[in-house]
C-alpha distance (Angstrom), angle and dihedral (degrees) to the residues before:
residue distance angle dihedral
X1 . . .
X2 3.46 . .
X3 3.96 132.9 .
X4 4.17 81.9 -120.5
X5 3.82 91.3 62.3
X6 3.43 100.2 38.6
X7 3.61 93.2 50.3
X8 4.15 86.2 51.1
X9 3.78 90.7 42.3
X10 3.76 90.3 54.6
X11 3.71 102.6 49.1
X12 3.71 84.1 58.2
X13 4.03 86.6 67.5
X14 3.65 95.1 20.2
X15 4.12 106.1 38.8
X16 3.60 120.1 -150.4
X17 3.83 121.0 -13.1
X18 3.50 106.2 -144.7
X19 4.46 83.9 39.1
X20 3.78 83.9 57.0
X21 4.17 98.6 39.4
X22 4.06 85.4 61.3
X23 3.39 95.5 42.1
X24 3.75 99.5 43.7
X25 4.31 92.5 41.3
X26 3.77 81.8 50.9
X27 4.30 88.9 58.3
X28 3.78 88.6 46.0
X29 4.37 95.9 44.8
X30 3.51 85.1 57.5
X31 3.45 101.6 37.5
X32 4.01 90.2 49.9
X33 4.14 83.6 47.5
X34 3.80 94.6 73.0
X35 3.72 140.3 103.5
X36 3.56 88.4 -124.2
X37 3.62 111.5 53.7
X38 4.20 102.1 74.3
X39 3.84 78.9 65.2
X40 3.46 100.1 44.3
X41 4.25 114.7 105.3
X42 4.00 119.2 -119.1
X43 3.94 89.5 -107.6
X44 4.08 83.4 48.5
X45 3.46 99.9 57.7
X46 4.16 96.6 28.6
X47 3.91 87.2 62.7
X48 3.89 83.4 42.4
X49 3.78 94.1 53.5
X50 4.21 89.2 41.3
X51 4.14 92.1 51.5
X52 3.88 81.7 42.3
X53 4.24 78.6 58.0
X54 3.44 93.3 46.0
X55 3.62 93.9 57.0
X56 3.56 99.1 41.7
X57 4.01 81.0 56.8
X58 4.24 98.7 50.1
X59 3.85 86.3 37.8
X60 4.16 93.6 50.8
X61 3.48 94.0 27.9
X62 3.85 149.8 19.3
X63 3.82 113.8 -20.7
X64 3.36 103.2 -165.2
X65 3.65 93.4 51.6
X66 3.85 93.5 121.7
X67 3.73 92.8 -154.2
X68 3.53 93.5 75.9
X69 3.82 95.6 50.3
X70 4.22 95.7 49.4
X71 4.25 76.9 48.6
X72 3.50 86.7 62.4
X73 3.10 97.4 46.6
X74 3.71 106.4 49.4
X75 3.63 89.7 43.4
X76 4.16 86.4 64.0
X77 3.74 88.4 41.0
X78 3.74 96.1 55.9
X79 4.32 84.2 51.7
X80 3.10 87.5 55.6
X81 3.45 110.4 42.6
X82 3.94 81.9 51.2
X83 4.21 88.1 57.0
X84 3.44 99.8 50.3
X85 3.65 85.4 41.9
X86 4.24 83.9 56.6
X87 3.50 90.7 49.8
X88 3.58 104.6 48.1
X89 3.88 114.0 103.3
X90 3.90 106.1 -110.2
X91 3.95 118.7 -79.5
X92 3.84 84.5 -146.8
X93 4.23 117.2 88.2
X94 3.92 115.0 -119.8
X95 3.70 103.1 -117.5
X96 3.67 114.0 -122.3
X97 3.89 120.7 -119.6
X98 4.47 106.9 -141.8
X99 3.92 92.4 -162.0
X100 4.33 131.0 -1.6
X101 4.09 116.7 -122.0
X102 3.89 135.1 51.1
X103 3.72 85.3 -36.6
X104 3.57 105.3 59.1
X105 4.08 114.1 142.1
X106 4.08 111.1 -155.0
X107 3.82 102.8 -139.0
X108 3.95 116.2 -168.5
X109 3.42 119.4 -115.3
X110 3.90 120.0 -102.7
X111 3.78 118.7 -93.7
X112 4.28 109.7 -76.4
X113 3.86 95.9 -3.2
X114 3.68 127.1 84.0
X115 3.94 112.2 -138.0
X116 4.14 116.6 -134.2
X117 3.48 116.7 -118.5
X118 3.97 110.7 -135.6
C-alpha cells in the first residue's frame, strides 16, 4: 500500500491533519497552562497528551470511529492502574534491624508479614 493511500485512508478516521494539529496543540496549551501539570508524572501527562490526540482526532475527524474512544480509555486505565499501583503498601517485607550502630544484623522479615523497624 502506498504512503498516498494510507495517508487518504487515515483522514477518513482521522480528518484533516493540519484541522487536527490546531485542535489537538490547543488541548495540550491548556493542559500545560494549569496548576497541576509541574506535578503531574511522565506517564500522567503522556496519557494526557495521547487523550489530547484522541480528541484532536474525533473533533477533526470521524466521531464515531470507536477506536478513538477505547484509546481514551485505555490511556486513563493505564494512569490508573499506575496510581493504585503508587498507593498500594509495598509487596516487599521491611527487613528487621536486631540491634542500631556498626553492629547492626539485617534479619528477614517472617513469611507474609512485614516486621517494623524501631
Amino acid at each position: 500500500m502506498s504512503i498516498e493511500k494510507i495517508l487518504e485512508d487515515r483522514a477518513k478516521t482521522h480528518g484533516d491533519f493540519a484541522k487536527h494539529a490546531q485542535y489537538t496543540q490547543r488541548i495540550k496549551n491548556v493542559m500545560k497552562d494549569t496548576v497541576n501539570w509541574l506535578s503531574l508524572t511522565n506517564s500522567d501527562k503522556e496519557a494526557l497528551e495521547m487523550i489530547a490526540h484522541k480528541i484532536g482526532r474525533i473533533l477533526a475527524g470521524n466521531p464515531n470511529e470507536a477506536d478513538h474512544w477505547d484509546d481514551i480509555a485505555g490511556y486513563a486505565k493505564l494512569v490508573g492502574n499506575q496510581i493504585r499501583e503508587r498507593a498500594a503498601p509495598s509487596a516487599r517485607p521491611v527487613p528487621r534491624v536486631l540491634s542500631s550502630g556498626a553492629g547492626a544484623v539485617d534479619l528477614p522479615a517472617a513469611a507474609g508479614t512485614a516486621a517494623r523497624q524501631p
